[in-house]
C-alpha positions as CSV (number, residue, x, y, z in Angstrom):
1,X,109.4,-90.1,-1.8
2,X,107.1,-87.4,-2.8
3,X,108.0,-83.8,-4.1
4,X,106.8,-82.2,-0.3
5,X,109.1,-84.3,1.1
6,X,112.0,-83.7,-1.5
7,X,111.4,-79.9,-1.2
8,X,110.9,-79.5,2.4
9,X,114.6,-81.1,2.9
10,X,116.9,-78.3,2.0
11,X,113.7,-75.8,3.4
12,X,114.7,-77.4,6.6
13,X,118.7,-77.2,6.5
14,X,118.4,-73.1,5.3
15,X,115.9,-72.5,8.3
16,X,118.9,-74.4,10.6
17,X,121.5,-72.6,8.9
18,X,119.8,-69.6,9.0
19,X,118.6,-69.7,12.8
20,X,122.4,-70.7,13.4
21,X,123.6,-67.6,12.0
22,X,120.9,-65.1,13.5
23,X,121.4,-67.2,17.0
24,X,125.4,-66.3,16.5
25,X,124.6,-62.6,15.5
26,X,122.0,-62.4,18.3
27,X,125.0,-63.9,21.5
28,X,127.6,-61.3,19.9
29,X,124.5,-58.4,19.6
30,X,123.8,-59.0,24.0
31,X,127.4,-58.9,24.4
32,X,128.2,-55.8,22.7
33,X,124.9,-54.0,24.3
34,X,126.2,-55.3,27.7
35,X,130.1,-54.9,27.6
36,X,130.2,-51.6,25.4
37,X,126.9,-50.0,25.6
38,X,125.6,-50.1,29.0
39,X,128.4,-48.6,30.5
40,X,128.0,-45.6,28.9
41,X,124.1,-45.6,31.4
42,X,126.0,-46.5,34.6
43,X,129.4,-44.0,34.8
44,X,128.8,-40.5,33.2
45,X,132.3,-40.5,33.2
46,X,132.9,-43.4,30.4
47,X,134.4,-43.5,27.5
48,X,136.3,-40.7,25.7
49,X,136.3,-37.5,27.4
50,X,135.9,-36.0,23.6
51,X,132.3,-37.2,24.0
52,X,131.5,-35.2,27.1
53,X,130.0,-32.1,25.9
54,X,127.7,-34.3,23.2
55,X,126.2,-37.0,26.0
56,X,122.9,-36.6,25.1
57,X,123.3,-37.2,21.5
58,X,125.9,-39.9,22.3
59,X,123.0,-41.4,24.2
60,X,120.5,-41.2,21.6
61,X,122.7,-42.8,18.7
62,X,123.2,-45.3,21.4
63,X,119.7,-46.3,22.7
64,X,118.6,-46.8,18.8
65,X,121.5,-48.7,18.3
66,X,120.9,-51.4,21.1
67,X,116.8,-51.6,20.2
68,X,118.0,-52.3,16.7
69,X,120.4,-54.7,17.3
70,X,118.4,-56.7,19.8
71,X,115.6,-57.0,17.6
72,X,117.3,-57.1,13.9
73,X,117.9,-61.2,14.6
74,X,114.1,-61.8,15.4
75,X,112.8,-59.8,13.4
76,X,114.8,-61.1,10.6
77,X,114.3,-64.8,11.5
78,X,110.4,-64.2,11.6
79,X,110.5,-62.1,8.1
80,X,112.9,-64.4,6.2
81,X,111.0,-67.6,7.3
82,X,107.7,-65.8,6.3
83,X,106.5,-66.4,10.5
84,X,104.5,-64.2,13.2
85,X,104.2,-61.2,10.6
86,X,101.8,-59.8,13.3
87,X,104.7,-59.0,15.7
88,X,107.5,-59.1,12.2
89,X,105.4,-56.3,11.4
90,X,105.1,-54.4,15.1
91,X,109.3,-54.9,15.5
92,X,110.0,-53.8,12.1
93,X,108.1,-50.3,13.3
94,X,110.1,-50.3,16.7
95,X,113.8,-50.8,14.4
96,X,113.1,-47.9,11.8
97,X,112.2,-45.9,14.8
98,X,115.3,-47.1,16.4
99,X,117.7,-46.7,13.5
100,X,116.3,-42.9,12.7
101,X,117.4,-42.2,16.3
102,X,120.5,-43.7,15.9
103,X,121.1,-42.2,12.7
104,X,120.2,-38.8,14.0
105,X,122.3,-39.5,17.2
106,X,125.1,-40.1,14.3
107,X,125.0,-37.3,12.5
108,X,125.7,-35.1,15.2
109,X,128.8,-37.0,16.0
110,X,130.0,-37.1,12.8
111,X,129.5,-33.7,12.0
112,X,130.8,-32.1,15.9
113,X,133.6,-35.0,16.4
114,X,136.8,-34.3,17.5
115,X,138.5,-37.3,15.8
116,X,139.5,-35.5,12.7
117,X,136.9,-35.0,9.3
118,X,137.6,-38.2,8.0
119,X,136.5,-40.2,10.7
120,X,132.8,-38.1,10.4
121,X,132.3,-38.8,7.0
122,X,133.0,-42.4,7.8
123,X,130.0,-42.3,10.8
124,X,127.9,-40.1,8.4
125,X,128.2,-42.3,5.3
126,X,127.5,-45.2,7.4
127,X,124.1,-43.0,9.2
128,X,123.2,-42.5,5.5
129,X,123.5,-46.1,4.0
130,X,121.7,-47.4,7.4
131,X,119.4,-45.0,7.0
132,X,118.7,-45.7,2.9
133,X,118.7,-49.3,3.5
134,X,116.1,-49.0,5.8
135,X,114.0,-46.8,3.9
136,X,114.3,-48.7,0.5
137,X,112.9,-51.9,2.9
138,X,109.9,-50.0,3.8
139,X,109.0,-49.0,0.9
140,X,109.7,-52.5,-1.0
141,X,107.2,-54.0,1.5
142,X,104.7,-51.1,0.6
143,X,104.7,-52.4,-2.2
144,X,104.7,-55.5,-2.2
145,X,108.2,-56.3,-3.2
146,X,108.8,-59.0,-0.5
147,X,111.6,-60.9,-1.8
148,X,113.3,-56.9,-2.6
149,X,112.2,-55.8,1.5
150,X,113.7,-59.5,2.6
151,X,117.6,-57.9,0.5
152,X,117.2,-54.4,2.3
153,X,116.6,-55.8,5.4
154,X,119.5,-58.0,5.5
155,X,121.5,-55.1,4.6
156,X,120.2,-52.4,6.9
157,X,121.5,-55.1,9.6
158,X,124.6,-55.9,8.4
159,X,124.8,-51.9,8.4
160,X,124.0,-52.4,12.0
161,X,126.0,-54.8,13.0
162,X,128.7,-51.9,11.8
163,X,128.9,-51.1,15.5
164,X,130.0,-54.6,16.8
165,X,132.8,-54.5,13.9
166,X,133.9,-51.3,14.6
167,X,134.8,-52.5,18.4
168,X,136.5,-55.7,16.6
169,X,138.3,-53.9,13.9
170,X,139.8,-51.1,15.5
171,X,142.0,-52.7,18.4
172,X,143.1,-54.7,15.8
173,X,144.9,-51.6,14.3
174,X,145.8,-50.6,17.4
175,X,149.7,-50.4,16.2
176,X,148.6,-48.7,12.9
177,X,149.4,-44.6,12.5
178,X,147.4,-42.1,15.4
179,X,145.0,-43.0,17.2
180,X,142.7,-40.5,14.8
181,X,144.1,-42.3,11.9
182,X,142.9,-45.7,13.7
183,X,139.6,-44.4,14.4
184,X,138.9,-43.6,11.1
185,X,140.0,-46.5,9.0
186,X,137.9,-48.6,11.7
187,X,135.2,-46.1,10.7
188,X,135.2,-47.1,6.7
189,X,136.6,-51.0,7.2
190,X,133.6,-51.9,10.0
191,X,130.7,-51.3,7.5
192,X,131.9,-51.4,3.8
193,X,133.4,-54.6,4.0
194,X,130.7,-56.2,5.2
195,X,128.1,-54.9,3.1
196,X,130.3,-55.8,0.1
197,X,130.2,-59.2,1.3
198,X,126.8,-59.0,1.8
199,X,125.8,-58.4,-1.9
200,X,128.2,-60.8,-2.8
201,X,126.1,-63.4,-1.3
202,X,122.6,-62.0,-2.2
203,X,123.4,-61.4,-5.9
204,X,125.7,-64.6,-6.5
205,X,122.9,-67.0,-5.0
206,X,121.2,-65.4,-8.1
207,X,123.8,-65.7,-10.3
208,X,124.8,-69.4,-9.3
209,X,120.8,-70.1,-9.5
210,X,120.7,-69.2,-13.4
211,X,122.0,-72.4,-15.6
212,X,123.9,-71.7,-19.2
């Protein structure tokens, strides 16, 4: 058997494995966007009532939120598997457009919420690292630095993804403390966790790959 074959083997399983993963994140991404963000575009009347007075910002943090969502899994399968960098390239303008106007949207939440001051710095560290994360992508890939804008990438959508995990986390805490209280341990727990777990992965793959 010769080496192309031998080497193109486990290339094939990651690319399953990794369209696997992006198809999962990509079902639970139209799900969210359709049962917990569209509502917010068809009744001016839903969700909390605290929000009211902020719509237009709520809107805002919203809109960037779905476009990078829906396009984080593509854009990631195309960039990780080195594929279509013509349109990798055209979507990866579209989600840094997205997550500033998310991130913007998110800052005035977090700093005009009614949910108590720890619950805003939880939304505004999380606008900051998705925002950082982000950046530090772009400029890796202005530089050249593919394998370093292929890490910040990941991460910027796991930071994303933050918005699906808060909905999961904080019903789950449902009998824990106030509802403020609730609000703002879902606020910490849906985005450092994860991203902890992310560099878990992404610097023990490197760790594991190094022989004594």
């Amino acid at each position: 058997m010769s080496t192309g074959v031998v080497s193109a083997i486990p290339e094939t399983r990651v690319s399953w494995r990794l369209a696997t993963f992006l198809g999962l994140a990509g079902v639970a991404a139209v799900l969210f966007v359709g049962l917990a963000a569209v509502p917010y575009y068809l009744s001016a009347s839903y969700g909390p009532p605290q929000y009211a007075p902020r719509k237009g910002w709520l809107m805002l943090h919203i809109s960037g939120g779905i476009v990078a969502i829906l396009t984080g899994p593509v854009q990631l399968w195309l960039g990780l598997t080195d594929r279509g960098m013509t349109w990798h390239r055209r979507m990866g303008i579209a989600y840094i457009a997205a997550v500033s106007a998310g991130a913007l949207g998110g800052y005035y939440m977090a700093f005009k919420t009614d949910f108590g001051w720890v619950f805003g710095a939880s939304l505004a560290s999380l606008a900051t690292a998705w925002v950082t994360t982000t950046a530090m992508a772009f400029l890796a890939i202005r530089k050249s630095l593919v394998e370093q804008h292929k890490e910040w990438m990941i991460r910027s959508y796991v930071l994303t993804f933050g918005f699906v995990i808060f909905r999961v986390v904080q019903p789950l805490l449902h009998n824990v403390g106030t509802v403020t209280e609730q609000l703002a341990a879902a606020g910490w727990l849906c985005w450092t966790i994860p991203l902890l777990m992310t560099e878990l992965v992404l610097q023990g793959r490197k760790i594991l790959r190094v022989r004594a």
